[in-house]
C-alpha positions as CSV (number, residue, x, y, z in Angstrom):
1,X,-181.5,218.1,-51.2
2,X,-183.2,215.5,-53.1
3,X,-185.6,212.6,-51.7
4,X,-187.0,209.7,-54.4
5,X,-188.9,206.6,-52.8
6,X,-190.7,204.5,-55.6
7,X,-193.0,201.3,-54.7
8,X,-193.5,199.1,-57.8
9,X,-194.0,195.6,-56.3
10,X,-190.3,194.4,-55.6
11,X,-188.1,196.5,-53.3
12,X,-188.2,200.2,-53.7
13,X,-184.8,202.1,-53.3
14,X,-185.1,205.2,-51.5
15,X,-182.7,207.3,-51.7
16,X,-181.6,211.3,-50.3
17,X,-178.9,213.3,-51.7
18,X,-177.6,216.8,-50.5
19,X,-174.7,218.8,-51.7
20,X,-174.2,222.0,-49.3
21,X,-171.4,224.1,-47.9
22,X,-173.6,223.7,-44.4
23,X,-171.9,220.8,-42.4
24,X,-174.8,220.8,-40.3
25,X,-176.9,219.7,-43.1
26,X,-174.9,216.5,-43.0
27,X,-175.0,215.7,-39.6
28,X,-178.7,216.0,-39.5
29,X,-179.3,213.4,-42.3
30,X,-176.6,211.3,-40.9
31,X,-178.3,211.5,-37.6
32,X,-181.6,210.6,-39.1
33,X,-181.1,207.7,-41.8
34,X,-177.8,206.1,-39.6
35,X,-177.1,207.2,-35.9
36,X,-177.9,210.0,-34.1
37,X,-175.2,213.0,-32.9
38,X,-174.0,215.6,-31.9
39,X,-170.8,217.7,-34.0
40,X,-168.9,220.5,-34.2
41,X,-166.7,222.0,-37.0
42,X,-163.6,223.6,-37.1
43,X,-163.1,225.4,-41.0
44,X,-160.3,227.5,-41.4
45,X,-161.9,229.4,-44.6
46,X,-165.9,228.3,-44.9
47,X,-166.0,229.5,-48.3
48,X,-163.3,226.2,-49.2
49,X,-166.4,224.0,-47.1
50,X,-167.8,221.8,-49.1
51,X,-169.8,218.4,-48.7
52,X,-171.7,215.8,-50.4
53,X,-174.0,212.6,-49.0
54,X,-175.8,209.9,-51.3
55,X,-177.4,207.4,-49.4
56,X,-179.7,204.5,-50.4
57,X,-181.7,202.4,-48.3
58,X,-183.6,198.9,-50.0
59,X,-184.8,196.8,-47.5
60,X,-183.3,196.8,-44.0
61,X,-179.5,197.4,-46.1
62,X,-178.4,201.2,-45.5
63,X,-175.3,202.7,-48.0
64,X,-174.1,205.8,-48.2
65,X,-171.1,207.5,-50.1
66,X,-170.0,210.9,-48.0
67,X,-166.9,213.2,-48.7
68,X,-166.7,216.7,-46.9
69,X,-163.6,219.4,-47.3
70,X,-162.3,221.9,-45.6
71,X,-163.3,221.3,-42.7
72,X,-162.6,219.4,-39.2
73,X,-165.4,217.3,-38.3
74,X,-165.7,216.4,-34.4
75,X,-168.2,214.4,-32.7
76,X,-168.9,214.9,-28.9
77,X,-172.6,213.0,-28.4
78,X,-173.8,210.2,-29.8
79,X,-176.6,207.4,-29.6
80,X,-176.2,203.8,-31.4
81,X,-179.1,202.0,-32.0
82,X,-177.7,198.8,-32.2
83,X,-177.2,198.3,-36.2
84,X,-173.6,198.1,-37.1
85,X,-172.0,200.6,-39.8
86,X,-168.6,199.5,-41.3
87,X,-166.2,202.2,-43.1
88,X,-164.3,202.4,-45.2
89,X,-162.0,205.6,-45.4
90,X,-161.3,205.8,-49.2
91,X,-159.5,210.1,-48.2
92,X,-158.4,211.6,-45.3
93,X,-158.1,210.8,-41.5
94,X,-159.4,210.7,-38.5
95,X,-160.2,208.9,-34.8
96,X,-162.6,207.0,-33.6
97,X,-163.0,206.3,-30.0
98,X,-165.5,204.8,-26.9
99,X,-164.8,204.9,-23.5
100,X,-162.8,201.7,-23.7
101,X,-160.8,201.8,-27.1
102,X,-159.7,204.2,-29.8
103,X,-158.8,203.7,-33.6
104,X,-157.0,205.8,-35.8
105,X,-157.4,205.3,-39.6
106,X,-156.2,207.2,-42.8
107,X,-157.0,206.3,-46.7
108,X,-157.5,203.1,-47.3
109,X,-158.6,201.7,-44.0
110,X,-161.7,200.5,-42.3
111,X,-163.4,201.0,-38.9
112,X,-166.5,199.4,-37.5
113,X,-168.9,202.2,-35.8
114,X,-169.9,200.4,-32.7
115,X,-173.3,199.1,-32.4
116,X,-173.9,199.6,-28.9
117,X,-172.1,202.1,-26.9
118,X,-172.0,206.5,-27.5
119,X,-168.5,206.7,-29.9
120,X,-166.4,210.4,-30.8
121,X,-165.4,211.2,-34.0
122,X,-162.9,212.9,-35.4
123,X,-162.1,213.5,-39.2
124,X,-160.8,215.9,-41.5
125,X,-161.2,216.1,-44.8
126,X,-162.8,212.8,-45.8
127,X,-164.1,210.5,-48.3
128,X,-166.1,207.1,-47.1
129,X,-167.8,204.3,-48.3
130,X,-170.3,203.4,-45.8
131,X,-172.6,200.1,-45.0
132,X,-175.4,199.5,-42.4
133,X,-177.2,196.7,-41.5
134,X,-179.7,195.5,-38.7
135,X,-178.3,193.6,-36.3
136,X,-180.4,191.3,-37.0
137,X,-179.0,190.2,-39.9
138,X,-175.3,189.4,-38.7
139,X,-176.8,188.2,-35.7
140,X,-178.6,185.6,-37.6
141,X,-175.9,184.9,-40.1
142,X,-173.3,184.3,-37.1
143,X,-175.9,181.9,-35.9
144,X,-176.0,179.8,-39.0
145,X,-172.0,179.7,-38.9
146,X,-171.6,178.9,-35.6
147,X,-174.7,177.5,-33.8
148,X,-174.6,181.0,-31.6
149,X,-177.8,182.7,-30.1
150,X,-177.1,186.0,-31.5
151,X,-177.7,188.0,-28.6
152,X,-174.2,185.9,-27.6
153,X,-172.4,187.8,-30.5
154,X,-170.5,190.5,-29.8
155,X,-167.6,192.6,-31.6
156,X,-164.8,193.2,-30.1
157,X,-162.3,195.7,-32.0
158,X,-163.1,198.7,-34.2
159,X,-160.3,197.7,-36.3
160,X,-160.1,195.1,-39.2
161,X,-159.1,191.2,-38.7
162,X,-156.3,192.0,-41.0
163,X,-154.8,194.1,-44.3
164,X,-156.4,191.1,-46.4
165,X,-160.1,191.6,-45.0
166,X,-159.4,195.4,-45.1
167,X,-159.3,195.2,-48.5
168,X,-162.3,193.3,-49.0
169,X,-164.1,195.2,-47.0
170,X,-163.2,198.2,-48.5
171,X,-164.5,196.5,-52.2
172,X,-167.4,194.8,-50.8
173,X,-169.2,198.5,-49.4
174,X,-167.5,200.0,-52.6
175,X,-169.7,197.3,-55.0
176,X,-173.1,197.9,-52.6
177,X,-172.5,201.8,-53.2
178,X,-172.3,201.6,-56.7
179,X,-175.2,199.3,-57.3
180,X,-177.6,201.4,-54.5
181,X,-176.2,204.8,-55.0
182,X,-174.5,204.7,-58.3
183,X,-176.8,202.6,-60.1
184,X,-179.9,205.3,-59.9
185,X,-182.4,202.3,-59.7
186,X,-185.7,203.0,-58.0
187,X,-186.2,199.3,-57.3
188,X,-184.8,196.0,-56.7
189,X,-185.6,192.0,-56.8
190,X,-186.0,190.8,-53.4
191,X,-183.4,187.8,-54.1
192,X,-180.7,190.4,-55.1
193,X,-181.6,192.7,-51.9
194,X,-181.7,189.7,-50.2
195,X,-178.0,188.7,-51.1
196,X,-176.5,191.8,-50.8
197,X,-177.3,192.7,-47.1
198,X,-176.1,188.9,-46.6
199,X,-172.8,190.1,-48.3
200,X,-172.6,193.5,-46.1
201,X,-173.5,191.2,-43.2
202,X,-170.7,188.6,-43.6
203,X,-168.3,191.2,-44.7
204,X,-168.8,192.8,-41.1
205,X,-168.2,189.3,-39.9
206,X,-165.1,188.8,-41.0
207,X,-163.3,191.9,-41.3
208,X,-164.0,193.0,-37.9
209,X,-163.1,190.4,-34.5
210,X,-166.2,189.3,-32.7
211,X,-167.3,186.4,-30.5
212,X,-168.6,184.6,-33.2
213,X,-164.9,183.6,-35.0
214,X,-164.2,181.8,-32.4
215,X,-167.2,179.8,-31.5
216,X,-167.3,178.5,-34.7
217,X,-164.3,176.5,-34.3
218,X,-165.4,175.0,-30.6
219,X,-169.3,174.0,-30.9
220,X,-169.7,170.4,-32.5
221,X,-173.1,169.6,-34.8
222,X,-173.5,165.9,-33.9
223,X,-175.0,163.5,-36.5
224,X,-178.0,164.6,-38.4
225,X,-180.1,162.2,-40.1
226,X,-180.2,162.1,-44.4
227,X,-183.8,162.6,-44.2
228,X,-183.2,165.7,-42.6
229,X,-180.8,166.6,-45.2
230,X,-184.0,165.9,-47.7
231,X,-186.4,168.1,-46.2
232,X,-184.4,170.8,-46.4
233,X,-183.2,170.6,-49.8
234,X,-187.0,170.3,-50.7
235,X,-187.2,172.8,-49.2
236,X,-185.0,175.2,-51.2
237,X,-186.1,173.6,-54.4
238,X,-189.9,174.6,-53.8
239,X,-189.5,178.2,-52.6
240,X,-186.2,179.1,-54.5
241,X,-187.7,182.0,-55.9
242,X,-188.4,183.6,-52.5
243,X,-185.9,185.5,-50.5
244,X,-185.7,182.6,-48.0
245,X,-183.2,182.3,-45.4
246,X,-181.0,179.5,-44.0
247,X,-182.6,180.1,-40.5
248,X,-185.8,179.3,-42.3
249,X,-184.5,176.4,-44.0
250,X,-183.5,174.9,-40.7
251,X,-186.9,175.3,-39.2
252,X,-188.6,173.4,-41.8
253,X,-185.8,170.3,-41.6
254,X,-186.0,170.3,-38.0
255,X,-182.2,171.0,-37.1
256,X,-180.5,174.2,-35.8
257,X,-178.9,176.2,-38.5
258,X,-175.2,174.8,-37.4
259,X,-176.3,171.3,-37.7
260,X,-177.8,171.6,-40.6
261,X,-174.5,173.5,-42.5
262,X,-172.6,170.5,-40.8
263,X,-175.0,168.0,-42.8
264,X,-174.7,169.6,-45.7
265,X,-171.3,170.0,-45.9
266,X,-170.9,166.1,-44.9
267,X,-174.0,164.7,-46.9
268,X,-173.6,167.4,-50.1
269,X,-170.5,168.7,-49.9
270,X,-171.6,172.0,-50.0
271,X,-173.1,175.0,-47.6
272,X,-176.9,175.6,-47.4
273,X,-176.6,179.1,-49.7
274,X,-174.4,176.9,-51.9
275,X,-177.1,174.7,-52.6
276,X,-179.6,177.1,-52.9
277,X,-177.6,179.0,-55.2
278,X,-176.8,175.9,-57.3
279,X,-180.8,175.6,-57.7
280,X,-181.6,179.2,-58.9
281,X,-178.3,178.7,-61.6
282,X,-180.4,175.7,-62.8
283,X,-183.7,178.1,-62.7
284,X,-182.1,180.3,-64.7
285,X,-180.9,178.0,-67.0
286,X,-184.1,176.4,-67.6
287,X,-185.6,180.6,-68.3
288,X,-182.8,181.1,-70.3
289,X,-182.7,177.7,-72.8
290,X,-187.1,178.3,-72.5
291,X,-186.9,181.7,-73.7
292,X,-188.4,182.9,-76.9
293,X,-186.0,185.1,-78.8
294,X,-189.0,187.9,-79.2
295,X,-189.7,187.8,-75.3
296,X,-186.5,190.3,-74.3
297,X,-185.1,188.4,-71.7
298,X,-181.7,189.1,-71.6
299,X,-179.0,187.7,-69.6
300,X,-178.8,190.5,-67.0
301,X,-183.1,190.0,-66.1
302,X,-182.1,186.5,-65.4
303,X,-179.2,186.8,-63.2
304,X,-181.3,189.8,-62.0
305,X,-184.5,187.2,-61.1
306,X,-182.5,184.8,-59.7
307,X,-180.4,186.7,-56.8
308,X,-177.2,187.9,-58.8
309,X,-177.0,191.9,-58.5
310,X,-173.2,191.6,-60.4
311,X,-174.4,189.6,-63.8
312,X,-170.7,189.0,-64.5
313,X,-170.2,187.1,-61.4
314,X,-173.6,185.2,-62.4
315,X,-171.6,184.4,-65.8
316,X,-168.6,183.1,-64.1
317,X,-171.0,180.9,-61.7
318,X,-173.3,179.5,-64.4
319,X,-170.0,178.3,-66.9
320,X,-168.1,177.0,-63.5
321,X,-171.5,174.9,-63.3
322,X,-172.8,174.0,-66.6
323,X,-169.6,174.6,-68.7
324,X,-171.3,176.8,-71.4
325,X,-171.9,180.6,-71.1
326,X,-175.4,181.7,-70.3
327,X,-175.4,183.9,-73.4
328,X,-174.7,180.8,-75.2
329,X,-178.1,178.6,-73.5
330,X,-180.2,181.7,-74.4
331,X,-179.4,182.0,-77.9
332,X,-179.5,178.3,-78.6
């Protein structure tokens, strides 16, 4: 087993590794990084047992890729401590279950570990992508959507909305793994950590049914003022380069967070993080065209400094919005 933690002044990664034949190994980190249990193992031939755990934690954002074989995994006790894991099951099968509901899965499918209530387990042979996050993030990310005190949200299956959010589900924790636990980086800009547990947490939104789909549809936002809409857009411009949240953004325009995405939809016609990203792809634009050709920034640092962990989806953005390529503003 391996352990690396690295502090350099943006957000260390930490990360543990272990590759054993000793299930119990497994367990034991699983029941200290993401929730605490109890399991038993059923192996026909232990010299065919095998397992292997990465995980990465930046932040309050928790990923892990796990795949055992050979072996039957059960889980009798266990003890949530109210941050939600999703999972996505990329080999094997299994069961999940509380003592109100049950969900079977096989590849290709996703469960959400519950939160807040003692779960079993059962799979064999298994590969999974896995994401954690504190509930504090979807709590306050449900609230911005639909004007809902988060201890109000609640989910309410263990099973996906449908095949379509499977799917993206299933990519989205796939995409964190690789750029925590693939990637091998010992740090991270706080913008891109920033966005990515915002990703994990609306993924877990939307993928799995809770309370919060539907009170987004019923709660109203009432009018809201276009001086409002200024201070909050002054807002973003003057602390763009901080990991600022929409919550905070609300706060300092005087508005709840659901009135304040209801004004900027009807005063902007775009979200609060829509905005806010449409003034870092200026910021980048203006580091990119100010860049001196001997300084070494490079397309990736700027996508990098200004929230985008995936610089090819920061390429798309910045030619949807300025029609050029950012390559092409850098080497002008």
């Amino acid at each position: 087993m391996t352990g690396e933690s690295v502090s350099t002044g943006m957000v260390p990664v930490e990360r543990v590794e272990t590759a054993t034949r000793e299930m119990d190994a497994v367990v034991d980190l699983i029941s200290r990084v993401y929730v605490p249990h109890r399991a038993w193992f059923r192996c026909p031939d232990p010299a065919l047992v095998s397992a292997t755990m990465r995980t990465a934690m930046a932040g309050s954002l928790n990923v892990a890729a796990l795949n055992w074989s050979g072996a039957e995994w059960h889980t009798t006790e266990s003890a949530p401590d109210g941050r939600p894991i999703g999972m996505a099951a990329l080999r094997g099968c299994g069961e999940l279950a509380t003592g109100r509901d049950s969900h079977t899965f096989t590849a290709g499918e996703v469960f959400l570990v519950p939160p807040d209530e003692p779960f079993t387990f059962f799979g064999d042979d298994c590969d999974f992508a896995m994401v954690q996050v504190p509930w504090e993030a979807v709590a306050d990310l449900a609230a911005e959507h639909a004007d809902m005190p988060g201890v109000e949200l609640r989910f309410e299956s263990m099973g996906p909305l449908s095949p379509d959010q499977q799917q993206i589900f299933t990519s989205t924790s796939r995409f964190l793994c690789d750029q925590l636990v693939g990637s091998g980086a010992s740090e991270i800009h706080p913008l891109v950590i920033q966005e990515m547990t915002r990703v994990a947490a609306a993924a877990l939104l939307e993928t799995f049914p809770n309370t919060a789909m539907s009170a987004f549809y019923l709660r109203g936002a009432g009018w809201v003022p276009p001086a409002a809409v200024r201070a909050a857009a002054e807002f973003i411009e003057a602390h763009a380069d901080q990991p600022i949240t929409t919550a905070q953004i609300a706060v300092a325009a005087g508005l709840s967070a659901r009135r304040l995405q209801h004004a900027f939809h009807r005063h902007l016609d775009t979200t609060v993080t829509g905005y806010l990203r449409r003034v870092r792809l200026e910021r980048a634009r203006q580091d990119l065209a100010a860049a001196d050709p001997r300084g070494g920034l490079t397309v990736e640092t700027a996508a990098g400094r200004w929230g985008w962990a995936n610089p090819a989806q920061f390429v798309l953005a910045y030619r949807r919005r300025f029609g050029v390529s950012p390559g092409e503003t850098l080497n002008r």
